[in-house]
TIGU-582340 format. One line per field, with one value per residue (C-alpha): x, y, z; residue number from 1. Coordinates in Angstrom, 3 decimals. Example, Ala and Ser with C-alpha at 12.3 -4.5 7.8 and 13.67 -1.06 7.14 Angstrom:
<pavos>
px <- c(12.300; 13.670)
py <- c(-4.500; -1.060)
pz <- c(7.800; 7.140)
resi <- c(1; 2)
</pavos>
This chain:
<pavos>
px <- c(156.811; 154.735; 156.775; 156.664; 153.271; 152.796; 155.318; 153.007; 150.070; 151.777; 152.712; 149.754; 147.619; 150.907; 149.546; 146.066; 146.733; 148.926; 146.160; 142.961; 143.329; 142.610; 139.259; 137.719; 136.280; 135.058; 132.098; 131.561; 132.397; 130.317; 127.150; 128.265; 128.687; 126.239; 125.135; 126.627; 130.107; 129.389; 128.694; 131.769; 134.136; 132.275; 131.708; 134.194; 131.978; 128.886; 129.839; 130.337; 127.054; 125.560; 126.710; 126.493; 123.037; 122.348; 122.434; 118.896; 117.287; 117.203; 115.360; 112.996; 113.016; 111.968; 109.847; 106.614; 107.497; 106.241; 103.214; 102.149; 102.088; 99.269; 97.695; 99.521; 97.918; 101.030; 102.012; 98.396; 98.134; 101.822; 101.944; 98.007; 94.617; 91.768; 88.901; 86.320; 86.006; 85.041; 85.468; 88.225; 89.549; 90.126; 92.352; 90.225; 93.363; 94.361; 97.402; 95.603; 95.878; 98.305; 100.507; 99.984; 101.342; 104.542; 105.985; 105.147; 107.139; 110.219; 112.383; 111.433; 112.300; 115.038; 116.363; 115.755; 118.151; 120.928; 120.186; 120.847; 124.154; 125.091; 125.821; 128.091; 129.662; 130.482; 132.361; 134.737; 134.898; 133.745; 131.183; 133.235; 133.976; 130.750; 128.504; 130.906; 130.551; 126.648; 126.543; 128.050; 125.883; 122.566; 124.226; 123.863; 120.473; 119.200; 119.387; 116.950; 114.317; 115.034; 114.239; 111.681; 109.024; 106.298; 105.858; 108.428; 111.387; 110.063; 109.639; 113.069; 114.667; 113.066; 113.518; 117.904; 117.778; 116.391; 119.526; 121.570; 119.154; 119.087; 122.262; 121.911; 119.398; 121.183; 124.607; 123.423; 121.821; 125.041; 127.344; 125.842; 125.869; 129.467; 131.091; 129.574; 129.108; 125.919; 124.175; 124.216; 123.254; 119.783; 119.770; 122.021; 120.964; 117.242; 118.613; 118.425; 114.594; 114.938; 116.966; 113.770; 111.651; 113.340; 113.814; 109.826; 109.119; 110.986; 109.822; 106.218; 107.473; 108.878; 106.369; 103.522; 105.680; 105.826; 102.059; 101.560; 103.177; 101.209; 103.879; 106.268; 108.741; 106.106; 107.598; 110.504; 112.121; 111.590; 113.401; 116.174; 116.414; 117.440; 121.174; 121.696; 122.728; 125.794; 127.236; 128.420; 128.568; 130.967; 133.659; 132.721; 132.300; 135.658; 137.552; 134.918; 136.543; 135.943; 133.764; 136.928; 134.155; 134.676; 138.455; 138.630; 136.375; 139.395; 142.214; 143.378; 144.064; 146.598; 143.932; 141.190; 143.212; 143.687; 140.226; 139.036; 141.533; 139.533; 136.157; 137.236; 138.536; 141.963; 140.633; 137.540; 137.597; 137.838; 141.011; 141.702; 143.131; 140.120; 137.765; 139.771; 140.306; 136.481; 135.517; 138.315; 136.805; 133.213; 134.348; 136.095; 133.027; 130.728; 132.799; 132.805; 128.621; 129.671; 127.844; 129.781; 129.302; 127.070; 123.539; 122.406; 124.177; 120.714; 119.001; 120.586; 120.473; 119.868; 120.617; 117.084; 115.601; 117.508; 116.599; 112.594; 112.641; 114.843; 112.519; 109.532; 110.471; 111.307; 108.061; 105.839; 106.277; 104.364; 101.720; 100.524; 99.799; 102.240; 100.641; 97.226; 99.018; 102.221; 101.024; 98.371; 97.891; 95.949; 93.872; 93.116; 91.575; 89.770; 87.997; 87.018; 89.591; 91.153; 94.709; 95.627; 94.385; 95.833; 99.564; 99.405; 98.262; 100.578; 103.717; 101.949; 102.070; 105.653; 106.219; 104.151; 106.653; 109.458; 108.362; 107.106; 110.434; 112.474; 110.159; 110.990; 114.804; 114.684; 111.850; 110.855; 113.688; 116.017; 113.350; 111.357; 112.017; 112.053; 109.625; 106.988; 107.038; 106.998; 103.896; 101.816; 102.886; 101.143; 98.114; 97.603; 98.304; 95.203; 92.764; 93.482; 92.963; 90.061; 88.492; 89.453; 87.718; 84.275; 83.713; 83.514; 79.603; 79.234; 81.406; 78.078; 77.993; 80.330; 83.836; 84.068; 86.816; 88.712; 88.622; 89.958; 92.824; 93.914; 93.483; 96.317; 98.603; 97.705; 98.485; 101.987; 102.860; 102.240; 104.324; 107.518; 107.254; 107.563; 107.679; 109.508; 112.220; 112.884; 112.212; 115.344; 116.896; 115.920; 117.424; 120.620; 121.441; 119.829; 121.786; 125.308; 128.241; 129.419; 125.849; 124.896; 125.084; 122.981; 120.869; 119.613; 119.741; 116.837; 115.132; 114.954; 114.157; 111.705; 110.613; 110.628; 108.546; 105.656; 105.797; 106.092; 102.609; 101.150; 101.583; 100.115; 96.959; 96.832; 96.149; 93.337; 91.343; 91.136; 91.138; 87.700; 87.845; 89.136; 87.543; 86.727; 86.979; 87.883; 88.680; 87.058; 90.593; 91.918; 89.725; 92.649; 95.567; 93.655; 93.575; 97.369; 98.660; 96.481; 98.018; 101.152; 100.979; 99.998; 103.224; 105.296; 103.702; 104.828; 107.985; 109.561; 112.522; 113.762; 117.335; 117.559; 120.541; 122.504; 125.390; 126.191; 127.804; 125.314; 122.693; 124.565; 124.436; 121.065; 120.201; 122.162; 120.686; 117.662; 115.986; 112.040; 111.668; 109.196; 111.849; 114.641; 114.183; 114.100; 116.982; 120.504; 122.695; 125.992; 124.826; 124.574; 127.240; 129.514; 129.103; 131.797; 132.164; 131.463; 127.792; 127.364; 128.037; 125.802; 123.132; 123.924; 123.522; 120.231; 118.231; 114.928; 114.722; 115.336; 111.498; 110.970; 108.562)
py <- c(91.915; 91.633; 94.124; 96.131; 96.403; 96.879; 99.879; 101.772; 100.787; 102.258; 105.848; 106.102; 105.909; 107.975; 110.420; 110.176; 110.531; 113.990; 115.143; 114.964; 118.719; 119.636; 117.234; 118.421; 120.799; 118.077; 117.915; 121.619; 121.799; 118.668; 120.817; 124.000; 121.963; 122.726; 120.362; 121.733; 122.136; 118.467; 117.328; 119.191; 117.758; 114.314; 113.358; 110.490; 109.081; 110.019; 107.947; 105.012; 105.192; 105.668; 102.634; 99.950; 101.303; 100.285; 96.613; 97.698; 97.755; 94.033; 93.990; 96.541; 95.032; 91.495; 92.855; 93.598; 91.677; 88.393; 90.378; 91.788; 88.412; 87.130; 89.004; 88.021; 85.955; 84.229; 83.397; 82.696; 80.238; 78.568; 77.967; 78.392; 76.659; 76.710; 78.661; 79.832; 82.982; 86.148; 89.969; 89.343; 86.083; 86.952; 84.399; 82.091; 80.932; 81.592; 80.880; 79.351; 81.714; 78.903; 79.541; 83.044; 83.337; 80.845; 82.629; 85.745; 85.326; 83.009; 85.832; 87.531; 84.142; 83.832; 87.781; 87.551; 84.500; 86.248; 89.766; 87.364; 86.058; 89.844; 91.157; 87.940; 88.530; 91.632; 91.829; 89.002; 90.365; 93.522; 95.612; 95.408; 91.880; 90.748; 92.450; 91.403; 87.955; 88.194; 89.117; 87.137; 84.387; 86.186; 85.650; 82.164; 81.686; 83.812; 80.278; 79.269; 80.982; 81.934; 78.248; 77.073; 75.181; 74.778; 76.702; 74.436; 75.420; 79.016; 79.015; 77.428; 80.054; 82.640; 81.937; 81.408; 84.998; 86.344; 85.475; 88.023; 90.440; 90.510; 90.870; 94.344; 95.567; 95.256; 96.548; 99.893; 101.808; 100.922; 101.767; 105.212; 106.072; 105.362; 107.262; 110.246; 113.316; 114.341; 116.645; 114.223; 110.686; 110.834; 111.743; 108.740; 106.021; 106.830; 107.306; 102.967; 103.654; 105.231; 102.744; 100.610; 102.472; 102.829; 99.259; 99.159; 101.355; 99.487; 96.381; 97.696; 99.407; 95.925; 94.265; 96.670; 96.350; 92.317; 92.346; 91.792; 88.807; 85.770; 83.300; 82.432; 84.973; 87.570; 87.049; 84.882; 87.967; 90.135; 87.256; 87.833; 91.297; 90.411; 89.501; 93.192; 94.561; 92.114; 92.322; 96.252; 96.175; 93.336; 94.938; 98.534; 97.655; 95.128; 98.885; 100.209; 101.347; 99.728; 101.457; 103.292; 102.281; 99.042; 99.203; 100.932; 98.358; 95.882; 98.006; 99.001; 102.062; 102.720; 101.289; 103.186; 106.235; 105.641; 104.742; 108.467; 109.878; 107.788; 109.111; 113.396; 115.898; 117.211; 120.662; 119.320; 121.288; 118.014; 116.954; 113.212; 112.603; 114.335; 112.569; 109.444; 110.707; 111.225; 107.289; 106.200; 108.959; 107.236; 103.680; 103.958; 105.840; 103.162; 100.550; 102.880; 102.353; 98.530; 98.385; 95.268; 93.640; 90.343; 90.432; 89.815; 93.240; 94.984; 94.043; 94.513; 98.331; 101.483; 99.379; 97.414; 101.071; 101.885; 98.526; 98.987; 102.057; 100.811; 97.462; 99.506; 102.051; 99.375; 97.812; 100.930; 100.042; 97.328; 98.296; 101.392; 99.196; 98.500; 94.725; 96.158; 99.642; 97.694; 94.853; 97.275; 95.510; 92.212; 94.760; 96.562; 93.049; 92.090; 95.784; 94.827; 96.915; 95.404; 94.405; 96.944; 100.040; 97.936; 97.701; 101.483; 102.919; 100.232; 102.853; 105.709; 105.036; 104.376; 107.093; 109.337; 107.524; 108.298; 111.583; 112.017; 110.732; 113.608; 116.041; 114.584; 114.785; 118.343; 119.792; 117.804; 116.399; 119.783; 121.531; 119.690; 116.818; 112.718; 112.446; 115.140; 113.515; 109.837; 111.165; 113.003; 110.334; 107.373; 109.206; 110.632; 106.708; 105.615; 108.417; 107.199; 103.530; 103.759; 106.000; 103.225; 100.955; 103.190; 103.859; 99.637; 100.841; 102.143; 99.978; 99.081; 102.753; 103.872; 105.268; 103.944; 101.213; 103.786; 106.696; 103.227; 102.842; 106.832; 106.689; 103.854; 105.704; 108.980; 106.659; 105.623; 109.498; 109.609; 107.017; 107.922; 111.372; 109.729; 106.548; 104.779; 107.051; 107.050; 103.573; 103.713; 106.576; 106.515; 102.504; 103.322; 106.020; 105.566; 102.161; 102.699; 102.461; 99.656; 97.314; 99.178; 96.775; 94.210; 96.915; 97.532; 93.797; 93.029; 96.116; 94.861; 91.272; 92.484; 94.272; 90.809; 89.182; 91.232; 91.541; 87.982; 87.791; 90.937; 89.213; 85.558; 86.975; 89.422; 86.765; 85.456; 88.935; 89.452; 86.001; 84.987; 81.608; 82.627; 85.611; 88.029; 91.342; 92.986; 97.048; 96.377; 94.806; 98.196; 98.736; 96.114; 98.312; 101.802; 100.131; 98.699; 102.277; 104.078; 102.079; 102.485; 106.425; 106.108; 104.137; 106.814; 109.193; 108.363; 106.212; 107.664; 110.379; 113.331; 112.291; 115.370; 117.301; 115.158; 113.329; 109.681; 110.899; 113.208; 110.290; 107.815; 110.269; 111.479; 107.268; 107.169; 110.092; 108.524; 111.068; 110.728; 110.319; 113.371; 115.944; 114.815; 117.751; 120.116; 119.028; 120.735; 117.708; 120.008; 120.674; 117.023; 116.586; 113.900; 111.321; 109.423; 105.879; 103.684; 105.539; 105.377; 101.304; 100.611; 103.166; 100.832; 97.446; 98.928; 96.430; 96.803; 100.665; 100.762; 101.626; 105.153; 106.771)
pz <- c(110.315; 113.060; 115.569; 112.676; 112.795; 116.144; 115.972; 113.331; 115.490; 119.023; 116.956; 115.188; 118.718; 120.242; 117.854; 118.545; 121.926; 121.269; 119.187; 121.923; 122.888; 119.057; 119.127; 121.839; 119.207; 117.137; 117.827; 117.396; 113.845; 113.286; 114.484; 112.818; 109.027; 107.014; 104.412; 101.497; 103.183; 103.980; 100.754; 99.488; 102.184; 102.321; 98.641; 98.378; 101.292; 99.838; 96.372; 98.439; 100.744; 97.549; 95.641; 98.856; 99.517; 95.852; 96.706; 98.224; 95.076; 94.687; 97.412; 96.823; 93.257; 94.848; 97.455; 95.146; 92.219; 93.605; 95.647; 91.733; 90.287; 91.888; 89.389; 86.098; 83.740; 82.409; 86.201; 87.341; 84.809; 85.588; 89.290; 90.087; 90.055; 88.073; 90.026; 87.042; 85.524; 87.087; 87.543; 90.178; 88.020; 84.859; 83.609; 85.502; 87.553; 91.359; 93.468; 96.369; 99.938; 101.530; 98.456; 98.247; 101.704; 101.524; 98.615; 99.388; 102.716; 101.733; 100.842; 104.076; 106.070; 104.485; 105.170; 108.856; 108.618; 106.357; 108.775; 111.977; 110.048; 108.825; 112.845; 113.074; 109.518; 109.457; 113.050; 112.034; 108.140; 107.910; 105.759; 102.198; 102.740; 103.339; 100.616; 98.310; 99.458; 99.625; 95.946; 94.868; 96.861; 95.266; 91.781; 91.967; 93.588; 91.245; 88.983; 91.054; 90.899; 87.204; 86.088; 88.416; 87.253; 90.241; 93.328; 95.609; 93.409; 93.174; 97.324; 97.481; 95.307; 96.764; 100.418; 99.280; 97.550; 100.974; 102.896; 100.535; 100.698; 104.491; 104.686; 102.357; 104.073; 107.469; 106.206; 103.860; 106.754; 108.981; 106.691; 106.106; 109.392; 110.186; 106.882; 107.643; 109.752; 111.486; 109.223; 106.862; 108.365; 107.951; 104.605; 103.707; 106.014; 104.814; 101.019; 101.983; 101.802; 98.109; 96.695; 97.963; 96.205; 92.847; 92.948; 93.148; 90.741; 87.969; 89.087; 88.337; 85.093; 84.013; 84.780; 82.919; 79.674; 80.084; 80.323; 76.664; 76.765; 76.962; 76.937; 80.475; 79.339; 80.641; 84.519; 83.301; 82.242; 85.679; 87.472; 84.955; 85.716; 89.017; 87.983; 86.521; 89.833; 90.990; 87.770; 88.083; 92.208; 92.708; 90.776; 91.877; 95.959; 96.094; 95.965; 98.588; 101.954; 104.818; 107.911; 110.439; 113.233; 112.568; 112.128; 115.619; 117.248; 115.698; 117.446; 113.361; 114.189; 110.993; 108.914; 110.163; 109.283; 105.929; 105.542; 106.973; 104.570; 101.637; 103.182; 103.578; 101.282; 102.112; 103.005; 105.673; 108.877; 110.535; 110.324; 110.335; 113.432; 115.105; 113.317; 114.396; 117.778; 117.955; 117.124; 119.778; 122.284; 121.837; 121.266; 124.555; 125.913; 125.102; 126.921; 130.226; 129.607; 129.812; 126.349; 124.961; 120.669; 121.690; 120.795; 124.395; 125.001; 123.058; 125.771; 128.887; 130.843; 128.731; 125.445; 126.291; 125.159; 122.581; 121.011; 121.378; 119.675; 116.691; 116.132; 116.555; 113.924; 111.519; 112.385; 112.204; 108.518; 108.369; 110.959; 109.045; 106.526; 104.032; 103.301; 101.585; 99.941; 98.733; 97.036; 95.352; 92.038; 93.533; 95.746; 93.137; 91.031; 94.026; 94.616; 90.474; 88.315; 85.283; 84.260; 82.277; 84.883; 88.028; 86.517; 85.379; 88.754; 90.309; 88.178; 89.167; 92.643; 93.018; 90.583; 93.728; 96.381; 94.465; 94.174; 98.182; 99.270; 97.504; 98.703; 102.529; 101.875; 100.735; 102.781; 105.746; 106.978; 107.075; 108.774; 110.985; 113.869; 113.128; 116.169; 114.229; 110.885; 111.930; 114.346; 111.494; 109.217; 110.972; 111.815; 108.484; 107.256; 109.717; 108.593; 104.735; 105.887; 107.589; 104.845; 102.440; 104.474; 105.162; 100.939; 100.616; 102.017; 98.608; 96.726; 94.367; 93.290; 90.195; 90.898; 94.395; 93.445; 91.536; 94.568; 96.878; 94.247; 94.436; 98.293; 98.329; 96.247; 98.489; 100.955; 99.566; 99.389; 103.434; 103.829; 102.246; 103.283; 106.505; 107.956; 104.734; 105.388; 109.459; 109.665; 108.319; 109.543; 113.341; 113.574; 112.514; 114.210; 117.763; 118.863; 120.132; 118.191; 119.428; 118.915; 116.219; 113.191; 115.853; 117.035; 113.215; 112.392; 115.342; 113.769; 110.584; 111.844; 113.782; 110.433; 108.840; 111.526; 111.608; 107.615; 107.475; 109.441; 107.775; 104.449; 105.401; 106.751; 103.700; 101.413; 103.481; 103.927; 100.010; 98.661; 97.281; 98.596; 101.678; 103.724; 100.409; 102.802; 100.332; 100.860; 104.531; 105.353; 105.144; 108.377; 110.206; 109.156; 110.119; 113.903; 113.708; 112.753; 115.187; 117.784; 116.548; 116.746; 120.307; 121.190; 118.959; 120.842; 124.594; 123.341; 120.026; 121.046; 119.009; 117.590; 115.031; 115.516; 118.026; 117.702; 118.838; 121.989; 122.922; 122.165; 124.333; 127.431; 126.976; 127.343; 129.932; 132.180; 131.127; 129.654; 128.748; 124.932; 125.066; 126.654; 123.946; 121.585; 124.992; 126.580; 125.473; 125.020; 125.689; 129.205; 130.210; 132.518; 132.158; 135.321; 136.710; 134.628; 137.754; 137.870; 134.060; 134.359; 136.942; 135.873; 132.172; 134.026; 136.029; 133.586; 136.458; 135.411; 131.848; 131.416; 130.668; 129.014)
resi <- c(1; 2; 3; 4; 5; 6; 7; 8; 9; 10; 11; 12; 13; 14; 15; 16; 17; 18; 19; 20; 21; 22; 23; 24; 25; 26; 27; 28; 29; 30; 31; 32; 33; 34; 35; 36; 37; 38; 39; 40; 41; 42; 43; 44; 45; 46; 47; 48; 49; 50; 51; 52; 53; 54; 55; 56; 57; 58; 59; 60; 61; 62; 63; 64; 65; 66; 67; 68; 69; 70; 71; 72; 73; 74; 75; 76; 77; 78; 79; 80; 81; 82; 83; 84; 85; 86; 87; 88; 89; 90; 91; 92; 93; 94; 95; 96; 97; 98; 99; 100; 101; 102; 103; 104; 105; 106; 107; 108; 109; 110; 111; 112; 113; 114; 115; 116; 117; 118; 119; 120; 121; 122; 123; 124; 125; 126; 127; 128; 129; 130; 131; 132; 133; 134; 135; 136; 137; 138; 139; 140; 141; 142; 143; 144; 145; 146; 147; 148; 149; 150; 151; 152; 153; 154; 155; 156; 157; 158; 159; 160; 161; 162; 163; 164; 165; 166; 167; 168; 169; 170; 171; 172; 173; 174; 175; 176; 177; 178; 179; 180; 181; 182; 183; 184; 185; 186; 187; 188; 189; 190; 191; 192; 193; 194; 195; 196; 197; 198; 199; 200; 201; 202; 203; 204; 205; 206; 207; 208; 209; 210; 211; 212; 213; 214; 215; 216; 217; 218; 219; 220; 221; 222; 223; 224; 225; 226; 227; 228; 229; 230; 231; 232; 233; 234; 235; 236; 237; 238; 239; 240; 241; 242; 243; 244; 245; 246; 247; 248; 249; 250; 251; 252; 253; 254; 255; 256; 257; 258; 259; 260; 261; 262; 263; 264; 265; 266; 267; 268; 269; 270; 271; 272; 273; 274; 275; 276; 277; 278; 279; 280; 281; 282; 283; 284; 285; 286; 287; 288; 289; 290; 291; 292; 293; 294; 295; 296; 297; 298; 299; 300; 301; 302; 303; 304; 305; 306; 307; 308; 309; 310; 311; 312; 313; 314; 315; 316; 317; 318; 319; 320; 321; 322; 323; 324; 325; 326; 327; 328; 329; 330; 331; 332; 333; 334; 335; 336; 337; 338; 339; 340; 341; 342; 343; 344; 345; 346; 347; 348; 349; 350; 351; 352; 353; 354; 355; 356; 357; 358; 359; 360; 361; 362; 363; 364; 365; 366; 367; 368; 369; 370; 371; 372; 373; 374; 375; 376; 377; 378; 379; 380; 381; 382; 383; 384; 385; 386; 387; 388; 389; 390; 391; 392; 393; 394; 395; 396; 397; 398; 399; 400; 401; 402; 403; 404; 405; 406; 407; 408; 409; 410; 411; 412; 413; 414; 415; 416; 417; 418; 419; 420; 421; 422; 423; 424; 425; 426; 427; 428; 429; 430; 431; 432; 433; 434; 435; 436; 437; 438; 439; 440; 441; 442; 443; 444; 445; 446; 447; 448; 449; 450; 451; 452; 453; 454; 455; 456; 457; 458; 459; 460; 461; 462; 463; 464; 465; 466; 467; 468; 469; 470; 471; 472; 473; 474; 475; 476; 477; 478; 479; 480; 481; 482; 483; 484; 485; 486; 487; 488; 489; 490; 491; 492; 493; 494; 495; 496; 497; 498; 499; 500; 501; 502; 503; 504; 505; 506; 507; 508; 509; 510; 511; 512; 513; 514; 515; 516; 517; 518; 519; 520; 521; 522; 523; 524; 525; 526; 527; 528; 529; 530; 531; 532; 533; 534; 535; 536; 537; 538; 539; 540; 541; 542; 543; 544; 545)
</pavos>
């Protein structure tokens, strides 16, 4: 059996091998697709992005339902302390800041952890394996959380749910970007970001209609919710192909194969040996670059760059101020507004994202660089924070807590129409091929860090035992996404329109991040391996700016 399969493995790369003059067109045709002849010849790889990317919207499900509580009566009353009456206090019940702050960031603890795990995972099982396996984890910690009675059980629950969801979030984006062509990677790997969103937006649907409820069912039943979304994937996603990058990186050549003729229609321009031929071409490529599969590998040579910009995209998130705009609904009691308005703007505002992050997938993002939007998007994000910040001056007059509450959901449009979707995007398609599941799991742990700190100091600024700033917090954010543009600015390349080879030899040559979108990829000439490894391995000059 086993000489067997070596025999199929030795014809099938015999064939490969016989087929390289026909791919050196490859990556031709992959520029000159458009995207509807890539959603015609790609839809059997677009149904599967689709549904693996849908394991996202337990995060994004998670991610402000916990954040919105603080400002439920039923749950203010069941896990907080009695702090009197008042116009930010309702109920007359608080979560302290210190408790605020631990639950709000167990799940993200716990996703860095299950992220970190993912990278070492999914090389040893693969992408199908793995989500399968993670859902099946999330189905029973869901149990947790579901019956907890005090905060400890509810941090515990919360911080085992995270692991799963790390591993989602680290394996959707990846997955995207390996099952399909050029033209349409961003729109897939950022499609991640969406699935974020509508998880959001029927979290805050859920919970406005549980509002009425005054009993423990009232965020009992959101936590319930939460075991919807493994009962339908795990039988859907067991059938799920697995990634031909992968498969190659294994040496399963015959398998890879057959999992490109899953992913194309029978009449794509791209036939399947060149498309095969093409992930051999760059695997081997890659290796030339001495770019090995470790983790230490992200930060050795030209990888060391590739790496920065991937965290710090994934991190831009946070410092243009997703902590004060995303958990909206206790921002909105402390600035003075009611229950009832708070938890309808709250729908209304990811309603507005959902919305903004359409209008980026069908008129941004064809049209105009990653570089331009995430730019405009982060300054336009610090103009609306610090004007945010400037009205608290006239927070006594009438109206001035409601114009702070449209500015936020303003706000939430900016961001979706650009850095909630390329903080996606950009991560998974500028590491190599070879790092690139580890190169998007230190992203998105370097996401989870600085969220994890954004959302313990949150607490603290609004609280009104703690510091009671108030709106004037937005004033912290404003400064955090001005400096954020200015890194963008001298550090963030153009990766629109260029494929993974032309990426890795435009890192190679070194090429300053503001000259990407100038510099014709197909001109770069090809330098001998020996000077691409040791220009790799040149870890003193991997600086550029």
């Amino acid at each position: 059996m086993e000489r067997r399969e070596t025999g199929k493995r030795n014809e099938v790369t015999e064939n490969i091998m016989l087929a390289s003059d026909e791919t050196r067109g490859s990556s031709t045709l992959e520029h000159s697709i458009t995207v509807r002849q890539a959603v015609h010849h790609y839809r059997s790889a677009i149904f599967w992005c689709l549904a693996v990317s849908m394991t996202v919207v337990m995060e994004g499900y998670d991610t402000i339902l916990l954040g919105n509580l603080w400002a439920y009566p039923t749950f203010q009353l069941k896990y907080g302390e009695y702090v009197g009456v008042s116009s930010q206090t309702r109920s007359g019940y608080q979560l302290t800041p210190a408790w605020q702050a631990g639950l709000g960031n167990a799940a993200g603890v716990g996703a860095f952890f299950g992220a970190l795990l993912n990278g070492i995972l999914v090389n040893r099982f693969g992408q199908r394996n793995t989500i399968v396996g993670a859902l099946i984890a999330l189905s029973c910690f869901i149990f947790v959380v579901f019956f907890s009675q005090n905060p400890q059980v509810l941090l515990t629950g919360q911080l085992l749910c995270g692991i799963p969801w790390g591993i989602f979030a680290t394996s959707a984006p990846a997955y995207a970007s390996e099952m399909l062509p050029m033209v349409l990677r961003v729109y897939f790997t950022s499609w991640t970001n969406m699935c974020f969103i509508i998880g959001q937006f029927i979290a805050s649907g859920v919970l406005r209609v549980c509002l009425s409820r005054d009993d423990e069912w009232g965020f009992r039943i959101p936590f319930a919710l939460q075991w919807f979304w493994p009962a339908w994937l795990i039988p859907i996603l067991m059938f799920a192909p697995e990634s031909p990058w992968h498969l190659v990186r294994q040496g399963k050549l015959e398998e890879a194969e057959r999992s490109i003729n899953r992913l194309q229609a029978s009449d794509c321009p791209i036939s399947h040996k060149q498309a095969l031929m093409a992930i051999v071409e760059t695997n081997k490529a890659e290796k030339d670059l001495a770019v090995g599969t470790s983790y230490k590998h992200c930060f050795k040579g030209v990888e060391l760059r590739r790496t920065e910009i991937a965290c710090m995209c994934f991190m831009g998130q946070v410092l243009c101020g997703l902590p004060i705009a995303y958990n909206a609904t206790y921002f909105y009691e402390q600035i003075g507004l009611p229950a009832n308005i708070t938890y309808s703007l709250n729908i209304g505002g990811y309603g507005l994202a959902l919305f903004s992050a359409f209008c980026s997938w069908f008129f941004l993002l064809p049209r105009v660089g990653r570089r331009k939007i995430y730019l405009g998007g982060a300054f336009t994000m610090s103009l609306l924070l610090y004007l945010i910040a400037i009205l608290t001056s006239w927070k006594q007059h009438h109206g001035v807590a409601e114009a702070q509450a449209y500015l936020t959901i303003v706000w939430k449009a900016a961001f979706q129409l650009s850095a909630g979707q390329l903080g996606w995007a950009i991560p998974a398609e500028v590491g190599s091929t070879r790092l690139r599941q580890k190169t998007i799991v230190l992203a998105r742990n370097s996401y989870y860090l600085v969220h994890t700190v954004g959302t313990s100091v949150q607490p603290y600024f609004l609280n009104p035992r703690a510091l009671d700033l108030g709106a004037r917090a937005a004033f912290v954010w404003a400064t955090t996404a001005l400096l954020f543009f200015a890194w963008a600015f001298f550090r963030l390349p153009e990766t629109k329109n260029l494929t993974y080879e032309e990426l890795n030899r435009l890192f190679a040559q070194r090429v300053p991040s503001r000259e990407f979108a100038k510099t014709e990829a197909g001109i770069v000439k090809h330098r001998e391996s020996e000077r691409l490894a040791s220009v790799a391995t040149g870890a003193s000059q991997n600086s550029v700016v």
